[in-house]
C-alpha positions as CSV (number, residue, x, y, z in Angstrom):
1,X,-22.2,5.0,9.9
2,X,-24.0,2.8,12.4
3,X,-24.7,-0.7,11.5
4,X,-28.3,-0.3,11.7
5,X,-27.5,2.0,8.7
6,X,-25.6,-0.4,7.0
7,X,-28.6,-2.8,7.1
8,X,-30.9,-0.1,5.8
9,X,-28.5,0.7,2.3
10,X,-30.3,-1.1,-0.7
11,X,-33.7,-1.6,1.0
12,X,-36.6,-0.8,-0.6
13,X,-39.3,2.0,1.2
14,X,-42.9,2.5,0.3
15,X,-43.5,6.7,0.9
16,X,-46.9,7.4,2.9
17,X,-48.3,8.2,-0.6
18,X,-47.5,5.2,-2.4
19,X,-44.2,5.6,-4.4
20,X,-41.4,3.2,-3.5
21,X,-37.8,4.4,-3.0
22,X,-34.3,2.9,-2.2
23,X,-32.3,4.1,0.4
24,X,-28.9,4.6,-1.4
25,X,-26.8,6.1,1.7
26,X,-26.6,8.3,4.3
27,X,-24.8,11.7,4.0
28,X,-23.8,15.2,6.1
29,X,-25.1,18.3,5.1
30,X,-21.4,20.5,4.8
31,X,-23.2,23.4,6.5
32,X,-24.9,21.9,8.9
33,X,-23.7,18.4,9.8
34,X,-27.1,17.2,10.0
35,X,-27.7,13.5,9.0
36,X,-28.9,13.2,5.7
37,X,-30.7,9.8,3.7
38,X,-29.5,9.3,0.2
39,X,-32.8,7.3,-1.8
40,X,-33.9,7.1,-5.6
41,X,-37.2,6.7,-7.1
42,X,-38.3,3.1,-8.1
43,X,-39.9,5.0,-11.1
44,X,-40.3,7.6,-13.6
45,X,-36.9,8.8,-14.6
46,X,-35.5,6.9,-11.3
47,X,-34.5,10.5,-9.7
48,X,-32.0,10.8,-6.6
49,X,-33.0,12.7,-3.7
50,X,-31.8,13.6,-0.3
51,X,-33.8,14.6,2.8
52,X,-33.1,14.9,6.9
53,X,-33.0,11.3,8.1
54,X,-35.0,12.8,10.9
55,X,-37.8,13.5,8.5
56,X,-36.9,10.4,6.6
57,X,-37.9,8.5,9.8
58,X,-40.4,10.2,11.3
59,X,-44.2,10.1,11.4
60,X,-46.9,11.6,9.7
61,X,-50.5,12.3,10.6
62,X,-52.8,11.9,6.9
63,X,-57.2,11.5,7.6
64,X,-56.6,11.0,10.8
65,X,-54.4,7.9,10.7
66,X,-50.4,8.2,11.9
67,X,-47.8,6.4,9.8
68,X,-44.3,6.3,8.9
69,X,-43.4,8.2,6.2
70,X,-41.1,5.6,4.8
71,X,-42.0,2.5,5.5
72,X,-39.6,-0.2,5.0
73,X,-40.4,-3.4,2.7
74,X,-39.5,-6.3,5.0
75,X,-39.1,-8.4,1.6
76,X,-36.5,-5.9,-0.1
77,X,-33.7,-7.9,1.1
């Protein structure tokens, strides 16, 4: 784990759509190998999820407008 990634555990995100998540941890896939992101729901039953950090990171085009799909909270410190 890089210590960019280190920095990133226990931050809060704001998805594209609204909902804000923490970033728990990072992870392998067993098949694959591929980099994984570890994050939980900041509400409803609080789930856990895991997705391709690539995905996690990326952009995304909605209306028109590009954005991150996670955003980080600068204040989730």
């Amino acid at each position: 784990m890089t210590e960019e990634q280190k920095q990133l555990i226990g931050r809060t995100f704001r998805h594209f759509k609204g909902k804000l998540y923490r970033l728990e941890g990072f992870a392998k896939d067993s098949e694959t190998l591929e980099e994984m992101v570890v994050y939980r729901a900041l509400y409803g039953d609080g789930g856990l999820w895991v997705r391709p950090a690539k995905m996690f990171f990326e952009t995304v085009e909605r209306d028109g407008n590009t954005m991150k799909r996670f955003e980080l909270l600068e204040d989730s410190e």
